[in-house]
C-alpha atoms as an extended CHARMM CRD file, in Angstrom:
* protein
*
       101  EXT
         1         1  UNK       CA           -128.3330000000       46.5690000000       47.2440000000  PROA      1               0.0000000000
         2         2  UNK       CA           -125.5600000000       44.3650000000       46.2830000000  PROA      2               0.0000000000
         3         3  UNK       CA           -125.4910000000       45.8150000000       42.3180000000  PROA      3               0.0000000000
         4         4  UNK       CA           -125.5300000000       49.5940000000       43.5110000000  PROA      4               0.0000000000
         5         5  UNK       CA           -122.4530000000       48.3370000000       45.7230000000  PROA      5               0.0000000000
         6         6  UNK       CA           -120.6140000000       46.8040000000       42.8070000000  PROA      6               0.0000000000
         7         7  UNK       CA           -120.9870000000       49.7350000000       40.6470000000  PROA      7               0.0000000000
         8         8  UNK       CA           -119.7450000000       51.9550000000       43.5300000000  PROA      8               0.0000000000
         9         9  UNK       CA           -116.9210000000       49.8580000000       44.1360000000  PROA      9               0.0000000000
        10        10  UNK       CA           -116.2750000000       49.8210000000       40.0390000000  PROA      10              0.0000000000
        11        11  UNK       CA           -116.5810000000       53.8070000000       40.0440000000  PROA      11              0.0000000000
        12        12  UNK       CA           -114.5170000000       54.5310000000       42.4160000000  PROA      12              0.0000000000
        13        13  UNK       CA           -111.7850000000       52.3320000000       41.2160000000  PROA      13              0.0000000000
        14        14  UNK       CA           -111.8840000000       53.6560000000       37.5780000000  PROA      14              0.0000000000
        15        15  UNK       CA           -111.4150000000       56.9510000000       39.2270000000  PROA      15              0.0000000000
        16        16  UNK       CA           -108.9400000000       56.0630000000       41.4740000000  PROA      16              0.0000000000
        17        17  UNK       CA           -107.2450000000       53.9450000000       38.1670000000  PROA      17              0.0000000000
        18        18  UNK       CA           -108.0290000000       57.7600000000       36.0830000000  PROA      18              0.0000000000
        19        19  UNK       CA           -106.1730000000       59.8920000000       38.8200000000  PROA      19              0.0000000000
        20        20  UNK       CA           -103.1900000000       57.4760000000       39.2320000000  PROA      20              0.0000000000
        21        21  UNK       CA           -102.4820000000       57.6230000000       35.0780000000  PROA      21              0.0000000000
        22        22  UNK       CA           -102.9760000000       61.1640000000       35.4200000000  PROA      22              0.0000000000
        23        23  UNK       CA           -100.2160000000       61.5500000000       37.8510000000  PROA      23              0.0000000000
        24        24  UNK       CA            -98.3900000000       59.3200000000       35.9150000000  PROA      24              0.0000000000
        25        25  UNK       CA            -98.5090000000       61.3310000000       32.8700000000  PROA      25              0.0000000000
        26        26  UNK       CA            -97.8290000000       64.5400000000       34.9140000000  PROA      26              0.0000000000
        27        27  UNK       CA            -94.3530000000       62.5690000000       36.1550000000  PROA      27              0.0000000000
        28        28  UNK       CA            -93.4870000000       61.8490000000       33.2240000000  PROA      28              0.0000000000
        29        29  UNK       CA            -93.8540000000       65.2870000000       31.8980000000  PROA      29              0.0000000000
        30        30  UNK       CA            -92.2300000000       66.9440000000       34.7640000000  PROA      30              0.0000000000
        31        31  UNK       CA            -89.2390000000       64.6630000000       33.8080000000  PROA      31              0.0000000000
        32        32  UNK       CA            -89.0590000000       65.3330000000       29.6010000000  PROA      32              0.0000000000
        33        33  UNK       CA            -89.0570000000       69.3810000000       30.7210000000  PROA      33              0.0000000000
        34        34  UNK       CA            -86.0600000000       68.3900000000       33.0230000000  PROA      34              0.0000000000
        35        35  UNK       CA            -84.3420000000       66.7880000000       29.7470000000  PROA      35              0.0000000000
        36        36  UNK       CA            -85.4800000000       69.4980000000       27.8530000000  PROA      36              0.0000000000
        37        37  UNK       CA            -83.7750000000       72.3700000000       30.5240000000  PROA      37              0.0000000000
        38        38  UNK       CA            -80.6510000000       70.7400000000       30.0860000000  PROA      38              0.0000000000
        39        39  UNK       CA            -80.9530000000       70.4290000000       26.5080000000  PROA      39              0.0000000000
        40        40  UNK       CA            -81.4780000000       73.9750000000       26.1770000000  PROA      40              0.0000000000
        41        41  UNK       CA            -78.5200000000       74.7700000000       28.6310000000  PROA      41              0.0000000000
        42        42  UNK       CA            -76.1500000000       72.5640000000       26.6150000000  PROA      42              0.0000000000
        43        43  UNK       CA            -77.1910000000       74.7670000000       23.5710000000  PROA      43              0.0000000000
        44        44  UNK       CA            -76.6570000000       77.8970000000       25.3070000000  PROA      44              0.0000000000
        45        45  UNK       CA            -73.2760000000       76.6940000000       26.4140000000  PROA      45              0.0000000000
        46        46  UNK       CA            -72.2090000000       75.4560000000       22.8900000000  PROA      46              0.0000000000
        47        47  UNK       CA            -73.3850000000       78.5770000000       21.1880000000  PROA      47              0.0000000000
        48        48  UNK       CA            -71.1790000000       80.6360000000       24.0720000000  PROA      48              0.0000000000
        49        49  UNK       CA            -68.0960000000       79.0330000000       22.9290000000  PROA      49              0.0000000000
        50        50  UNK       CA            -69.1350000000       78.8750000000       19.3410000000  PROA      50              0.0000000000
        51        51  UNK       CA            -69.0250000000       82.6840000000       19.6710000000  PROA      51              0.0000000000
        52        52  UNK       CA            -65.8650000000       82.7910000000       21.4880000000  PROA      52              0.0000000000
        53        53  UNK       CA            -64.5360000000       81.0590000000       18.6030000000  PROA      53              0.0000000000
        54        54  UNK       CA            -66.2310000000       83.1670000000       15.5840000000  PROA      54              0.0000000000
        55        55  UNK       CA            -64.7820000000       86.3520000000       17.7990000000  PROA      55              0.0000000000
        56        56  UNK       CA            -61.6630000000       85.3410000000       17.4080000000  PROA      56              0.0000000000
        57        57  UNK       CA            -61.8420000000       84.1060000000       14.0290000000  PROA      57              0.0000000000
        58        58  UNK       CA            -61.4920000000       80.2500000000       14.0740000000  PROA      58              0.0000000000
        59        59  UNK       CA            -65.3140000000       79.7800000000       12.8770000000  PROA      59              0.0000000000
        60        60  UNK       CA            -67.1840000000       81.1800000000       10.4780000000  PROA      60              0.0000000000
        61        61  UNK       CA            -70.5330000000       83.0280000000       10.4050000000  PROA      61              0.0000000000
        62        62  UNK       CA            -72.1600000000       79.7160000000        9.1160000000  PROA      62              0.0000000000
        63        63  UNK       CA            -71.2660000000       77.8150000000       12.2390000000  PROA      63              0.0000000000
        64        64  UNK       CA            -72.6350000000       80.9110000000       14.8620000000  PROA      64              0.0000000000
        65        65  UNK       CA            -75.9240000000       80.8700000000       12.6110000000  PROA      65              0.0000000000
        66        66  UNK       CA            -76.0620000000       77.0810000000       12.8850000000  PROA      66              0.0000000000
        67        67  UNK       CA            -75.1970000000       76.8990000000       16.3300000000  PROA      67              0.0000000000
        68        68  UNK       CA            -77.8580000000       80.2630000000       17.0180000000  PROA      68              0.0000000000
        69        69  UNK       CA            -80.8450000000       77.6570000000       15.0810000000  PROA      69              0.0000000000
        70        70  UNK       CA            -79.7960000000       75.1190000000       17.4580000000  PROA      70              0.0000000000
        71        71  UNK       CA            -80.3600000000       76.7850000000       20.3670000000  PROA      71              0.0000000000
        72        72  UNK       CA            -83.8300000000       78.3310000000       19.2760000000  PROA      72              0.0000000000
        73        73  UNK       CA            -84.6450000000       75.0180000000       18.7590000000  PROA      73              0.0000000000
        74        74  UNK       CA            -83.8760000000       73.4570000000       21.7770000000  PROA      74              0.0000000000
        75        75  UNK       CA            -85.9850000000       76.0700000000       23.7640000000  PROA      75              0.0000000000
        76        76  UNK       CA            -88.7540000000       75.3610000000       21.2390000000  PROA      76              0.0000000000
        77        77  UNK       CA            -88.5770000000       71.8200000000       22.2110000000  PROA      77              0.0000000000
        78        78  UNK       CA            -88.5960000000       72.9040000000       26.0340000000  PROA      78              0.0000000000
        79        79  UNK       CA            -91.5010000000       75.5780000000       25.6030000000  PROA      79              0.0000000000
        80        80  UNK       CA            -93.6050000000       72.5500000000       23.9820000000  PROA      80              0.0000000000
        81        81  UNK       CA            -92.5570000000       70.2670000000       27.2330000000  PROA      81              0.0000000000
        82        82  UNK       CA            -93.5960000000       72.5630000000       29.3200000000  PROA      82              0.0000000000
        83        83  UNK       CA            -97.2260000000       72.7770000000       28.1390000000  PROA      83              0.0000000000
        84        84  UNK       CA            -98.3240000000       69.3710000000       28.5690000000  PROA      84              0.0000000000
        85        85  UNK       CA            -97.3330000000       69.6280000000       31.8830000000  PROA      85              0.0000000000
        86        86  UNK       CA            -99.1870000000       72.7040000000       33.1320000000  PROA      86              0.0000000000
        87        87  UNK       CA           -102.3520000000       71.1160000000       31.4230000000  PROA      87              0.0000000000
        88        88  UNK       CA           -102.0120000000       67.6650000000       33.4010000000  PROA      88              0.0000000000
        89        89  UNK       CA           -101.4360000000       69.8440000000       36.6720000000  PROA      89              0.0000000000
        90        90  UNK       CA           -104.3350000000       71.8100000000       36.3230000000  PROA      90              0.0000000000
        91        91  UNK       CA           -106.4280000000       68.6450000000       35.7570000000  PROA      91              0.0000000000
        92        92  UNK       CA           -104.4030000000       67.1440000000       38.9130000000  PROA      92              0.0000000000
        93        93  UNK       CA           -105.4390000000       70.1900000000       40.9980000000  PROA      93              0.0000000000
        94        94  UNK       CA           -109.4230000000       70.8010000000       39.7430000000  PROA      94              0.0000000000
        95        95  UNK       CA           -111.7810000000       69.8620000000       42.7570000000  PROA      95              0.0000000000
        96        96  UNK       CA           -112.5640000000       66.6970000000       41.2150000000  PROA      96              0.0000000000
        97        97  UNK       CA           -109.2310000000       65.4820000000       40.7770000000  PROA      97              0.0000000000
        98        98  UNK       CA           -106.3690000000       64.5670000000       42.7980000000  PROA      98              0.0000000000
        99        99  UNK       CA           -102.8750000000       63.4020000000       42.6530000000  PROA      99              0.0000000000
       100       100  UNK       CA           -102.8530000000       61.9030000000       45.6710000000  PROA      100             0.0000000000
       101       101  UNK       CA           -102.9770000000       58.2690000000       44.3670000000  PROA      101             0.0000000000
């Protein structure tokens, strides 16, 4: 009886250990997208002015193009934030996981 009680006592803290990284990663994902939103709203607001400025002629067409790139970049870097996250979530929320820990 004692062994079967160890190796309950072992499962249940590997899980326990499993969920809690899990959560952990899902933090930590939840907090790069949050980086990555601002990021992308920085762009935005660059390119705004950067357009301001090619209107009224005190940049060039090479500066709007480089300052378009950067923010198509930036949300490229959010979009790929955003789907580790919804993958640890739905592994937080399947009926044999929770994020509880």
């Amino acid at each position: 009886m004692k062994r079967a009680e160890f190796d309950e006592q072992r499962t249940d803290s590997a899980i326990r250990l499993q969920v809690r990284r899990a959560f952990a990663g899902l933090r930590a994902a939840q907090e790069r997208i949050q980086v990555a939103r601002a990021a992308v709203a920085q762009a935005e607001e660059s390119l705004r002015i950067t357009q301001n400025r090619y209107e009224a002629g005190m940049n060039n067409v090479t500066d709007l193009l480089r300052t378009e790139t950067a923010v198509l970049e930036s949300r490229t870097r959010y979009l790929a934030r955003r789907f580790p996250c919804a993958k640890g979530r739905s592994r937080c929320s399947s009926p044999l996981h929770t994020c509880s820990a």
